[in-house]
C-alpha positions in Angstrom: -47.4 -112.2 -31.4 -49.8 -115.6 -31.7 -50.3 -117.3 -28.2 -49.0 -119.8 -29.3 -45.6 -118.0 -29.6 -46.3 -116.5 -26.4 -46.4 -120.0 -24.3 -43.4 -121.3 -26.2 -41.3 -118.6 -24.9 -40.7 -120.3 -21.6 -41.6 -123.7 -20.3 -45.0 -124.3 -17.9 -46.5 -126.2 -15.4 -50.0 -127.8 -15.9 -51.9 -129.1 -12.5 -54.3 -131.8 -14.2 -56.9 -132.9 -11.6 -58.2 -136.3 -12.6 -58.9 -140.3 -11.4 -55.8 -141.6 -14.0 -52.3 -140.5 -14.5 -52.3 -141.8 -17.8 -54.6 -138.3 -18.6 -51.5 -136.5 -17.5 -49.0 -138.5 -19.2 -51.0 -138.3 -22.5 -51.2 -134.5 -22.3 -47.7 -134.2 -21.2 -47.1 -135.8 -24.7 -49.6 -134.1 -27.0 -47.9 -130.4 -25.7 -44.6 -131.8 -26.2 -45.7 -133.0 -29.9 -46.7 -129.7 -30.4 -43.7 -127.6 -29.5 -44.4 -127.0 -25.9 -42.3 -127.5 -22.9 -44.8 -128.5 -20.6 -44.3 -129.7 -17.4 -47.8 -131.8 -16.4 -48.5 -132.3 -12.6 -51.1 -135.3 -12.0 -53.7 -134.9 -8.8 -55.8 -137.3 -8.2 -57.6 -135.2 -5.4 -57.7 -132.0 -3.9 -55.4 -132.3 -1.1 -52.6 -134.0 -3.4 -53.5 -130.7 -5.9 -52.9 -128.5 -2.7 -50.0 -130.6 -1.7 -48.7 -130.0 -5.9 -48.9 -125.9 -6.0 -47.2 -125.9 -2.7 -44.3 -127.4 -4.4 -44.8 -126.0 -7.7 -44.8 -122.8 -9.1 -47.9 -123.3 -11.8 -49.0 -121.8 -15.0 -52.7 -123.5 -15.4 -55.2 -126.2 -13.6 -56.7 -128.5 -15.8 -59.6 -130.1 -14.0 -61.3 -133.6 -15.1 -63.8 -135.1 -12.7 -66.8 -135.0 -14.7 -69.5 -134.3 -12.3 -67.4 -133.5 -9.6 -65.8 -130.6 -11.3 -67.8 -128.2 -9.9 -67.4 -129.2 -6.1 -63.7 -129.3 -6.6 -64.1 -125.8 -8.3 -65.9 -124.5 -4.9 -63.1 -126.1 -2.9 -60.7 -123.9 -4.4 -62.3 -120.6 -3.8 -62.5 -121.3 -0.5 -60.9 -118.9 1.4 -57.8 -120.7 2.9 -57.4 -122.4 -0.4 -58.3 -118.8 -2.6 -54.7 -117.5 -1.9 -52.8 -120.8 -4.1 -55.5 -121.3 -6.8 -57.1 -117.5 -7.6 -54.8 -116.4 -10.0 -54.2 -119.2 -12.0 -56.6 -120.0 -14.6 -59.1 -123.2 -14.6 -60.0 -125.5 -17.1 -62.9 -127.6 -16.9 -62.8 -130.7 -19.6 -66.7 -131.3 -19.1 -68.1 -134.3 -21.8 -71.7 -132.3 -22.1 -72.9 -129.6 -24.5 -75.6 -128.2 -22.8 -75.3 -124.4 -21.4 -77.5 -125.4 -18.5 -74.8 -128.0 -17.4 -71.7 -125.0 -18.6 -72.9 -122.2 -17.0 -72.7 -123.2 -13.5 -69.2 -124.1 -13.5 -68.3 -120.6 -14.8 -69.8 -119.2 -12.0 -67.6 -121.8 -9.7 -64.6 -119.5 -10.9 -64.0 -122.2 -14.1 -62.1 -120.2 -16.6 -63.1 -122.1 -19.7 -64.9 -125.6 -20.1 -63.6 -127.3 -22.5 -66.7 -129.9 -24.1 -64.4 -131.1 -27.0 -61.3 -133.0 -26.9 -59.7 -131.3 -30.2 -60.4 -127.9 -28.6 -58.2 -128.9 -25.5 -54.7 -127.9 -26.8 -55.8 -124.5 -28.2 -57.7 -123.1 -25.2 -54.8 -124.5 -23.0 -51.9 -123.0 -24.9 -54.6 -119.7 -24.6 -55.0 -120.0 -21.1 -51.3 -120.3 -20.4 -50.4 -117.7 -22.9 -52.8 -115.7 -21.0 -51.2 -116.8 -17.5 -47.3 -115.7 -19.0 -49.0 -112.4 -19.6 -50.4 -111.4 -16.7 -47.7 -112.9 -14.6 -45.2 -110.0 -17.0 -47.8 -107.3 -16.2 -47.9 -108.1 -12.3 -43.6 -108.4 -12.3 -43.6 -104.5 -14.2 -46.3 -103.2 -12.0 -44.3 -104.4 -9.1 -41.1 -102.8 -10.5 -42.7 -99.6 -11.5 -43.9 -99.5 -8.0 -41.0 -100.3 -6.7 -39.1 -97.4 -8.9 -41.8 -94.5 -7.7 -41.4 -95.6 -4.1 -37.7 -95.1 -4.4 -38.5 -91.9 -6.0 -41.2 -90.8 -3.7 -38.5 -91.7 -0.4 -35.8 -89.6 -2.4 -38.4 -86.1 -2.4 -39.5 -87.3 0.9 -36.2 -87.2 2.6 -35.1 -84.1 0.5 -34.3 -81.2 1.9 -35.4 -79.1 -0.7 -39.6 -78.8 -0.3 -41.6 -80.0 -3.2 -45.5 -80.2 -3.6 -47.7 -81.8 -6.3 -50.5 -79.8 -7.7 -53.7 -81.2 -9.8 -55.9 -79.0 -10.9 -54.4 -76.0 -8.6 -55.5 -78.3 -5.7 -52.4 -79.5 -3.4 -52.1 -83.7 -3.5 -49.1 -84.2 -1.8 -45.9 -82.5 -0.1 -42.7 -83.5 1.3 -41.7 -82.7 5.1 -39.8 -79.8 3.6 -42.4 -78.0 2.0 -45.1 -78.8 5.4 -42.3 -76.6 7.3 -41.7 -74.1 4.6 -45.6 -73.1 4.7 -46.1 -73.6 8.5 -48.2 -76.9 8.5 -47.9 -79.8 11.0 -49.8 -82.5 9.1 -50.0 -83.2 5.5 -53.9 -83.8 6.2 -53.8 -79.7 7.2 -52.6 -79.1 3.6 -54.6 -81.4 1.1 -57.3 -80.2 -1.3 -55.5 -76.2 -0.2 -55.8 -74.4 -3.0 -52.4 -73.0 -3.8 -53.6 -69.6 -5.4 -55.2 -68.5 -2.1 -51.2 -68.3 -0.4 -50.9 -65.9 -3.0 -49.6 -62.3 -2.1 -50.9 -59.7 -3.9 -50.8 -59.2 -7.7 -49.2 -62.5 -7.6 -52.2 -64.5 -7.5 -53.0 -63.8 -11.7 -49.0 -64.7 -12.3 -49.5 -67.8 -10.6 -52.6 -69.0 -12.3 -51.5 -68.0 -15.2 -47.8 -70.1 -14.1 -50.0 -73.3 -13.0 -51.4 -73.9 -16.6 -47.6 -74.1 -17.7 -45.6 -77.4 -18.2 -42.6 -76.1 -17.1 -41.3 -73.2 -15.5 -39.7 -71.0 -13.6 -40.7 -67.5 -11.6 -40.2 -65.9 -8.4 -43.9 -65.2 -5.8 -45.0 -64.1 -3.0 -46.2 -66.6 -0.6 -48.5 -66.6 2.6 -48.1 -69.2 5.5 -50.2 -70.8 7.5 -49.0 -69.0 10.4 -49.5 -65.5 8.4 -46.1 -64.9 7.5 -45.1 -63.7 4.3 -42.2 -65.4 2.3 -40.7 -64.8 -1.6 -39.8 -68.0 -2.7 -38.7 -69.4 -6.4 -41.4 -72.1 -8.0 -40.3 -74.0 -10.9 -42.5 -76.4 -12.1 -42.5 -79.7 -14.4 -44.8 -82.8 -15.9 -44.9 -85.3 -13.4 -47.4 -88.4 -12.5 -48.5 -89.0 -9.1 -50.8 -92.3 -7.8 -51.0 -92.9 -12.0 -52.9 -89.0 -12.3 -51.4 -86.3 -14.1 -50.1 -83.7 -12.1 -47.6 -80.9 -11.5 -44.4 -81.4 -9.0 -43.2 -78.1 -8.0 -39.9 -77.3 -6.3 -39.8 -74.6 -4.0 -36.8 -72.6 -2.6 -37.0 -69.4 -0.3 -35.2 -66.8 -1.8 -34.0 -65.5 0.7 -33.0 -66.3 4.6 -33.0 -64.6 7.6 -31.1 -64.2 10.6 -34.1 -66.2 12.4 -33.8 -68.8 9.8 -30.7 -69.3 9.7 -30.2 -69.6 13.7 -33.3 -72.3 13.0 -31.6 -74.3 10.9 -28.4 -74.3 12.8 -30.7 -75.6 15.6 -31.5 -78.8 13.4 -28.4 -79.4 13.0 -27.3 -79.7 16.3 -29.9 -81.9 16.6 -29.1 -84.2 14.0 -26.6 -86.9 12.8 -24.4 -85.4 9.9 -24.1 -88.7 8.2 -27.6 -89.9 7.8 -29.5 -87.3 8.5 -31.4 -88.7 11.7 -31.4 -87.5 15.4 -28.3 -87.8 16.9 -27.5 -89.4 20.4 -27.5 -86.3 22.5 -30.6 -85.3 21.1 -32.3 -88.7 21.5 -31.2 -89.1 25.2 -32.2 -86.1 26.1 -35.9 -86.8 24.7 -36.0 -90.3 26.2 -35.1 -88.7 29.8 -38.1 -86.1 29.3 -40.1 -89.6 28.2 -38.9 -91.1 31.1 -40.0 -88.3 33.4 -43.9 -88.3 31.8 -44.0 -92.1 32.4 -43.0 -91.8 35.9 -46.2 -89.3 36.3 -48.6 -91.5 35.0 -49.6 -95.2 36.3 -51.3 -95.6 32.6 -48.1 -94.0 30.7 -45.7 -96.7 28.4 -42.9 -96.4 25.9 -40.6 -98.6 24.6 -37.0 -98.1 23.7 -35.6 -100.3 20.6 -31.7 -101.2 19.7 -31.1 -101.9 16.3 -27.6 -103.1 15.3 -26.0 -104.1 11.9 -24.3 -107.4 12.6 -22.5 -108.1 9.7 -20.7 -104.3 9.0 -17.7 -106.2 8.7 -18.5 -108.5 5.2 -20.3 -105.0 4.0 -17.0 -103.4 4.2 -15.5 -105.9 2.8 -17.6 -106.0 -0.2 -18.9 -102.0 -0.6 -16.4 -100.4 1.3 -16.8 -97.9 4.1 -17.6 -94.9 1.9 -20.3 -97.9 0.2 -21.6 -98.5 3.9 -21.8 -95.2 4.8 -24.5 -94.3 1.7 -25.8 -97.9 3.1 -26.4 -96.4 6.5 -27.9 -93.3 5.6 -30.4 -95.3 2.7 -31.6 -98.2 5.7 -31.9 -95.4 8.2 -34.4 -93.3 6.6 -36.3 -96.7 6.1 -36.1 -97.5 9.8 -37.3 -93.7 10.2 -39.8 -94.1 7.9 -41.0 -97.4 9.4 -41.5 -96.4 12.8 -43.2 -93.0 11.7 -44.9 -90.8 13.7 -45.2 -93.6 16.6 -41.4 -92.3 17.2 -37.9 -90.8 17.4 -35.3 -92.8 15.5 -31.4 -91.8 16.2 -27.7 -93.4 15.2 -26.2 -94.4 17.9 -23.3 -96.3 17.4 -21.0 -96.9 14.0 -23.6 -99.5 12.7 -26.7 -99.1 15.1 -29.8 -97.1 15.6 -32.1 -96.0 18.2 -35.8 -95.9 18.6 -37.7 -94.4 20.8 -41.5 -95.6 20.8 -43.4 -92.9 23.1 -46.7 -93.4 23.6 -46.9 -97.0 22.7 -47.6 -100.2 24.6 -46.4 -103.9 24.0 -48.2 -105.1 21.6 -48.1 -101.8 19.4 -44.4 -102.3 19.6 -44.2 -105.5 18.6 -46.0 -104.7 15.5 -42.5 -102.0 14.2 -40.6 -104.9 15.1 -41.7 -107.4 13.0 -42.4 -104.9 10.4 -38.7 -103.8 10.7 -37.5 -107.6 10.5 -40.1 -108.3 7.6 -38.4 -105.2 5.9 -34.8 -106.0 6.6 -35.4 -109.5 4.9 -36.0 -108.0 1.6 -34.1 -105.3 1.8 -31.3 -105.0 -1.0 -28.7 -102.2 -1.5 -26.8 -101.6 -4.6 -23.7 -99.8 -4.9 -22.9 -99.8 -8.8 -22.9 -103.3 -9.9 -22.3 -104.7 -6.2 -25.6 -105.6 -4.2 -25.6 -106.4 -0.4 -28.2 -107.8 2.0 -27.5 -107.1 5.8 -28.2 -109.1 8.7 -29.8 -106.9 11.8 -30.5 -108.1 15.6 -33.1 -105.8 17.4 -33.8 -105.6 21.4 -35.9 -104.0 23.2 -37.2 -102.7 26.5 -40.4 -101.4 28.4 -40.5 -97.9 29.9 -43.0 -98.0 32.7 -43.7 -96.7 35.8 -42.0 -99.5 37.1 -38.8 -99.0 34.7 -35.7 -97.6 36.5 -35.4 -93.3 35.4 -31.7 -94.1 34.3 -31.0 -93.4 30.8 -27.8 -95.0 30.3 -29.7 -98.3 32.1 -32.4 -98.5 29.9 -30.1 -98.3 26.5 -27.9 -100.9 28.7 -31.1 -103.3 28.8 -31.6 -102.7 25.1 -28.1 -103.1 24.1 -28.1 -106.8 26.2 -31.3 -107.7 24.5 -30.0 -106.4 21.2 -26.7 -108.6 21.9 -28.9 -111.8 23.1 -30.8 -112.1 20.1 -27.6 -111.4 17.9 -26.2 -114.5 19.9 -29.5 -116.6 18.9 -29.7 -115.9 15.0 -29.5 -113.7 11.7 -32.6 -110.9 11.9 -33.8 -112.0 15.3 -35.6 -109.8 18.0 -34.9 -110.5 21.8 -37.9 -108.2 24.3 -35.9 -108.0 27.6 -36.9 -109.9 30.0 -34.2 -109.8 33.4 -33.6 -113.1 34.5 -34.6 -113.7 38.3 -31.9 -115.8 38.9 -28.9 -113.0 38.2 -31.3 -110.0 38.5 -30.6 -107.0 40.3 -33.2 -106.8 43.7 -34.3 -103.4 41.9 -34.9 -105.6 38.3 -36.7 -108.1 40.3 -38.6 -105.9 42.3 -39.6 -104.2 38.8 -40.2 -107.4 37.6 -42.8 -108.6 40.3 -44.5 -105.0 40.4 -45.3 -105.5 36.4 -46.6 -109.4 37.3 -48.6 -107.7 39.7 -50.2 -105.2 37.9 -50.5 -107.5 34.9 -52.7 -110.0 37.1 -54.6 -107.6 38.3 -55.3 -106.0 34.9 -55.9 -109.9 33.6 -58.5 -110.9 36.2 -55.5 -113.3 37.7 -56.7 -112.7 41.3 -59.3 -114.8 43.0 -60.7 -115.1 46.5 -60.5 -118.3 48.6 -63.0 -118.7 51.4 -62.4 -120.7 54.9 -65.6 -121.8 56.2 -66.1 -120.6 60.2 -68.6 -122.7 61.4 -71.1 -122.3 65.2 -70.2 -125.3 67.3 -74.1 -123.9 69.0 -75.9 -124.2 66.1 -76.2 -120.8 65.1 -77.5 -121.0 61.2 -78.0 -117.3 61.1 -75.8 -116.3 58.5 -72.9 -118.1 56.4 -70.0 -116.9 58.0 -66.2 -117.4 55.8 -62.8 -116.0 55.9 -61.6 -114.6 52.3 -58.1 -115.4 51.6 -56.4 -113.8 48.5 -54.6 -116.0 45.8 -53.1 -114.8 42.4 -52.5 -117.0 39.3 -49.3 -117.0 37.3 -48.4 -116.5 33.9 -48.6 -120.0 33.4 -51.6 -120.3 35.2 -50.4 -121.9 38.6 -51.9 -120.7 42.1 -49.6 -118.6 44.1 -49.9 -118.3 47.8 -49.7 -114.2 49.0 -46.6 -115.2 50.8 -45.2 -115.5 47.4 -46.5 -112.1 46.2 -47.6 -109.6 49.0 -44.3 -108.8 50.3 -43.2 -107.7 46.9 -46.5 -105.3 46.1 -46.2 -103.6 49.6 -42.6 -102.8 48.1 -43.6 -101.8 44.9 -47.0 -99.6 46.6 -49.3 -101.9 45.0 -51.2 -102.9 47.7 -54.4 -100.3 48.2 -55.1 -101.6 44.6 -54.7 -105.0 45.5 -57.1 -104.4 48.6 -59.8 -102.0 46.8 -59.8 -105.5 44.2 -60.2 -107.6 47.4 -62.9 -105.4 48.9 -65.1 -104.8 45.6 -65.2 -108.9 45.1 -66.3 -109.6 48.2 -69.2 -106.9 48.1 -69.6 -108.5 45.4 -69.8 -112.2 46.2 -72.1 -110.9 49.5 -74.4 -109.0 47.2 -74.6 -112.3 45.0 -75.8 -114.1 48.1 -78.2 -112.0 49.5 -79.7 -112.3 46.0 -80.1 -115.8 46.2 -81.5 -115.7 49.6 -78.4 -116.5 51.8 -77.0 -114.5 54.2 -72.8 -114.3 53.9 -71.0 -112.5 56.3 -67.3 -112.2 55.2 -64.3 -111.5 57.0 -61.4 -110.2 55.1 -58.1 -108.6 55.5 -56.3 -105.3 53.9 -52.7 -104.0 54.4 -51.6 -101.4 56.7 -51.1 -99.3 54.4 -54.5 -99.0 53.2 -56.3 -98.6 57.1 -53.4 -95.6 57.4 -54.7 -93.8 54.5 -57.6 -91.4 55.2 -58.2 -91.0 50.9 -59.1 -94.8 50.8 -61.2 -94.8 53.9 -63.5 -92.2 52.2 -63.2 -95.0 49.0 -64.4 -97.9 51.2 -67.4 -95.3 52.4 -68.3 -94.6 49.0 -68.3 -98.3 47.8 -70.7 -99.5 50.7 -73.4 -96.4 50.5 -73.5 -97.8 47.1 -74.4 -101.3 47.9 -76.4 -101.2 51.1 -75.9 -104.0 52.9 -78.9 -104.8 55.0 -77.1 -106.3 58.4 -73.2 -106.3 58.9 -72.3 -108.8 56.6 -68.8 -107.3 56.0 -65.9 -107.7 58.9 -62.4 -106.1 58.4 -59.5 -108.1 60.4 -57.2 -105.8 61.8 -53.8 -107.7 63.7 -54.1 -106.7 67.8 -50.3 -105.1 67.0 -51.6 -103.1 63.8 -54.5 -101.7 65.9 -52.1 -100.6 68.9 -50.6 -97.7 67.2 -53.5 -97.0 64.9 -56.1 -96.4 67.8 -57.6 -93.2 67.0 -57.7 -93.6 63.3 -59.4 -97.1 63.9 -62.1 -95.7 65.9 -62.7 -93.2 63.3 -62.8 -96.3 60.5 -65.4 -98.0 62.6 -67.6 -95.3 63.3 -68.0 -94.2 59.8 -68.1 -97.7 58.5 -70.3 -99.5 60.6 -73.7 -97.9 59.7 -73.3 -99.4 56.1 -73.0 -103.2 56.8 -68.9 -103.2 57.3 -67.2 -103.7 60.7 -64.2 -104.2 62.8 -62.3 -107.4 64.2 -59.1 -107.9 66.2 -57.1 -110.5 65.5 -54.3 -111.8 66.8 -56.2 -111.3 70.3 -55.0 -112.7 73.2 -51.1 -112.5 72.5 -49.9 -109.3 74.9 -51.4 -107.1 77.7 -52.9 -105.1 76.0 -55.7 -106.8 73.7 -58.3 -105.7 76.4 -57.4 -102.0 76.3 -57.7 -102.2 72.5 -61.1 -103.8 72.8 -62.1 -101.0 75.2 -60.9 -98.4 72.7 -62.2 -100.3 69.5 -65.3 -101.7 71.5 -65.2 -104.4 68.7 -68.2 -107.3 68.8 -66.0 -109.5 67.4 -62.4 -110.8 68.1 -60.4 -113.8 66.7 -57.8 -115.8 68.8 -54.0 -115.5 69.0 -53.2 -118.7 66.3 -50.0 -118.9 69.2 -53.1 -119.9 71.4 -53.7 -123.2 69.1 -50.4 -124.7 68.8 -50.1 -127.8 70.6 -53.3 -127.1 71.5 -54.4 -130.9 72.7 -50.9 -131.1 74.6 -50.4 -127.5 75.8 -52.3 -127.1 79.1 -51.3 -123.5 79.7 -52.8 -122.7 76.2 -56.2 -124.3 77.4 -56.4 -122.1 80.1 -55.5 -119.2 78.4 -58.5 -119.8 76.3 -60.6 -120.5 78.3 -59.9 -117.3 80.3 -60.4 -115.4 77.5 -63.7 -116.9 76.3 -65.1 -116.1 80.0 -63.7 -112.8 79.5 -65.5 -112.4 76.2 -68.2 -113.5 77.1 -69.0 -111.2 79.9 -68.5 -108.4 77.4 -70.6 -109.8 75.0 -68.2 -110.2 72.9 -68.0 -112.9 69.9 -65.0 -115.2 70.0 -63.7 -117.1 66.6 -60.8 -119.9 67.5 -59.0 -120.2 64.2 -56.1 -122.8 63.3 -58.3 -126.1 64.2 -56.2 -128.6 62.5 -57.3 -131.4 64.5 -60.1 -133.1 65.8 -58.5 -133.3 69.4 -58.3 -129.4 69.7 -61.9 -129.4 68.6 -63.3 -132.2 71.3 -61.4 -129.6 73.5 -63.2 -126.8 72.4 -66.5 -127.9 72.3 -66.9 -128.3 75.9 -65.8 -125.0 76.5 -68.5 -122.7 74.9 -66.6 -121.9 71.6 -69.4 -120.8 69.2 -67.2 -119.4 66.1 -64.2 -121.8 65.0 -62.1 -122.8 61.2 -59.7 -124.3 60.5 -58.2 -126.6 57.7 -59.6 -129.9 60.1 -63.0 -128.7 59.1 -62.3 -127.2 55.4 -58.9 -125.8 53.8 -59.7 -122.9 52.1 -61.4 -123.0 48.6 -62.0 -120.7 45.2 -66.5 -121.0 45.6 -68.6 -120.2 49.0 -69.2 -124.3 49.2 -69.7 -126.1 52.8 -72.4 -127.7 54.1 -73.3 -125.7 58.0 -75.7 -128.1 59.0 -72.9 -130.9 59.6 -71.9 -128.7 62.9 
């Protein structure tokens, strides 16, 4: 057939690139004279030609800017433009005859340069000739593919084990055959050759049987495992990747007891409709999931829903012996999909299950949209009848912080499963509990994940209160550290709006272990630059009860060093009263590596002197019930002022916090306060910024 005849077969769009529309309208004309049904599209630049093949499906670019051919040429292979313009071919119309002034725009990806104007019609009708062509050959590549994937899922799912052989050499195997001859992994079996699981005098009947077309005969085979098994082999032609090849089918020829019992086992196991895991089976793996996860603080899973939403029109349409075959074809898709990441199950009439074991969030997200990309395209045909179906897909994280319920967790992936359902055709929902109707165990699961999620995003950062000598001590740069987290959104939260929820969820000793190594940090930093930053912090109860992070905090300062005791833990005077002993231990082991003990909170009972005689603490920081109404309370003077005399005789430094005024600090002054903060002389603040000099 002439091109020509080829391009006249169907009619074609021509993108002409060029300063006058009248060039478009001519051509448009001199095809049509000639027979052609030609659709020409006129661009006078680029962006209107990219603008045009969004809109259009084209056959050919015609391009007309005399010296500016070649730059627009370059702008197309770009590489966000190299997607709409690589496979179409490009026409230069270029007034020169010199190969000099050619060449170059055949290497700019030009197709042809056209340097005649009677040659333009032929080499266009080529060119889109040549277009039609390939566009065929792409369409039957795509449906032979499409025809040897079905083909390929058909052995794959077969029961019946099948293995292609090149050259004696295995190149591929089906599930069935893996099992038959004792491998895990198809990796395990390719390249094998399949003369040495030969038995015996069968080895020359089987080389001699591999060199035939097709046939038939009973051997002796060895497994992987050493067992010995007669099955029946027949062979036949086949193709496999485009090579040459031999598919052979392969059937024990006889079955054991063992066997049998073994496959009555799968069958339990399994779903009789379409093959896949059944319920039973499926819960009880997710509840041995479950119980892993629950080991391991680094463990995750996620369980899936997937439901058919429009069973109803299918029935309607293919009937329920037509949806049943439907069921059975999508499910071994969604099995094949998810892979070896998972477990896939039926579940109800028209859903699935999938269970995602070792997987995180993001992994997880990837099936998803893989399943919804699928599900879009996906086409079933029952005899002349072909359906599309509609899915909705939820989802749900199994962490540590997950509840160990079963029937809960498939309940959270049913409700997300039935959310997204409510919000569109082939639509995913994650769930997400809101805090509004939540459970206190789904919010306390809830805050536990933020938690660990900041701390795994760098979303903690210290604050630092300055504390200030009101005697001109410039010794060191003495500051309180105060913990904040930032939320998802990125907005400051306050640790009354968090700590309570992590010493629920016993996340606090990583919270503290975060605070400590920061602050070692930010002293380290300083004494680099020359300054001397003595830091006073606080951790929970839970961590000063727990001998394991004692040894922690030891470990962590004989790695730094610190030269003086720049480091000062803040333990509350009603903490320290029933943690005596264990306190004293703290301090002594502490102390000789730059780290030491304050009591705060002193002041407020009887007994914050026999605590200091235990703990025989330097430091001590003032009941903040001691400051209130501090200018008008004259009771609360003289409480502090006793104290201070007390202090002082034992030697014994004194910080008065909560100075929110500058009347409770004229009061102070007088009194011999060295050590005092408070938000009057700076609120706290994320950098180690305040100028000591001022005091």
């Amino acid at each position: 057939m002439l091109m020509r005849d080829v391009a006249k077969q169907r009619a074609f769009a021509v993108l002409y690139l060029s300063n006058e529309i009248n060039d478009a309208v001519t051509l448009r004309s001199q095809l049509r004279n000639h027979g052609f049904a030609a659709n020409v599209l006129h661009a006078t630049s680029f962006e209107e030609a990219l603008t045009q093949a969004g809109k259009n499906t084209l056959d050919v670019v015609l391009v007309d800017f005399g010296s500016h051919s070649g730059s627009v040429l370059d702008t197309m292979l770009e590489d966000n433009h190299r997607p709409v313009f690589d496979r179409l071919p490009k026409l230069v119309i270029a007034d020169v005859d010199d190969d000099d002034q050619v060449l170059p725009l055949y290497e700019l990806g030009a197709t042809a340069v056209v340097t005649h104007e009677s040659r333009l019609i032929p080499v266009l009708v080529r060119e889109v000739a040549a277009s039609m062509t390939e566009q065929e050959r792409t369409l039957f590549q795509k449906m032979l593919a499409s025809a040897e994937g079905r083909c390929q899922k058909l052995i794959d799912g077969s029961g019946e084990a099948v293995a292609y052989i090149q050259d004696g050499l295995h190149i591929y195997a089906n599930q069935a055959y893996l099992s038959l001859m004792g491998f895990n992994e198809l990796e395990e079996l390719i390249d094998e050759p399949l003369l040495d699981r030969a038995v015996g005098d069968c080895a020359a009947r089987l080389k001699s049987f591999l060199k035939e077309d097709e046939a038939s005969d009973e051997f002796e085979l060895e497994t992987e495992g050493g067992d010995r098994i007669k099955v029946v082999i027949s062979s036949s032609k086949a193709t496999f990747d485009g090579e040459a090849c031999l598919q052979l089918f392969v059937a024990p020829k006889q079955q054991n007891s063992a066997e049998i019992e073994e496959q009555l086992e799968f069958l339990s196991r399994r779903d009789l409709l379409t093959g896949l895991y059944n319920r039973n089976y499926f819960f009880d793996q997710l509840h041995e999931r479950i119980d892993l996860i629950k080991q391991s603080e680094n463990e995750q899973g996620v369980l899936m829903m997937l439901d058919i939403t429009n069973s109803e029109a299918l029935k309607k349409m293919i009937g329920t012996t037509g949806v049943d075959s439907l069921l059975t074809e999508y499910g071994k898709e969604v099995e094949a999909l998810v892979g070896g990441k998972g477990l896939v199950a039926r579940h109800g009439a028209y859903s699935f299950l999938a269970l995602l074991g070792k997987t995180d969030l993001p992994h997880a997200e990837q099936v998803v949209n893989s399943l919804l990309g699928y599900t879009k395209d996906y086409i079933f045909t029952l005899g002349t009848t072909s359906v599309t179906i509609n899915i909705s897909i939820g989802y749900t994280l199994l962490d540590i912080n997950a509840p160990a319920n079963v029937m809960e967790l498939v309940d959270r992936a049913e409700r997300a499963t039935n959310k997204a359902s409510e919000q569109g055709v082939n639509l995913a929902e994650f769930y997400k509990p809101d805090l509004k109707t939540a459970s206190d165990a789904e919010q306390e699961e809830i805050w536990a994940r933020r938690i660990k999620d900041a701390l795994k995003e760098n979303r903690f950062f210290l604050a630092f209160q300055p504390i200030v000598s009101l005697q001109g001590h410039r010794d060191l740069n003495r500051f309180e550290v105060f913990l904040r987290m930032i939320d998802e959104q990125g907005n400051p939260l306050k640790p009354m709006e968090f700590l309570g929820k992590a010493e629920r969820g016993d996340l606090m000793q990583s919270i503290d272990r975060w605070v400590i190594l920061s602050a070692i940090k930010e002293v380290h930093a300083g004494l680099k630059r020359g300054e001397n930053i003595k830091l006073y912090l606080r951790i929970s109860e839970q961590s000063l009860r727990d001998e394991e992070f004692a040894q922690w905090l030891m470990n962590r300062l004989a790695s730094v060093r610190l030269p003086d005791l720049l480091l000062v833990i803040q333990v509350r005077a009603d903490t320290a009263g029933y943690l005596l002993k264990h306190l004293e231990n703290l301090r002594d082991t502490i102390a000789p590596l730059g780290c030491g003990l304050l009591i705060d909170g002193f002041g407020e009972g009887a007994d914050s002197y026999r605590l200091l005689d235990h703990l025989k603490t330097k430091e001590i920081k003032i009941s903040r019930a001691l400051l209130e109404n501090f200018s008008q309370e004259a009771a609360h003077q003289t409480a502090v002022t006793k104290l201070l005399n007390e202090a002082n005789a034992r030697d014994v430094s004194v910080i008065v916090p909560n100075v929110e005024d500058p009347a409770t600090l004229q009061l102070l002054w007088p009194m011999g306060v060295d050590l005092v903060q408070g938000d009057f002389i700076q609120s706290p603040r994320k950098g180690l910024e305040f100028d000591f000099s001022q005091f």
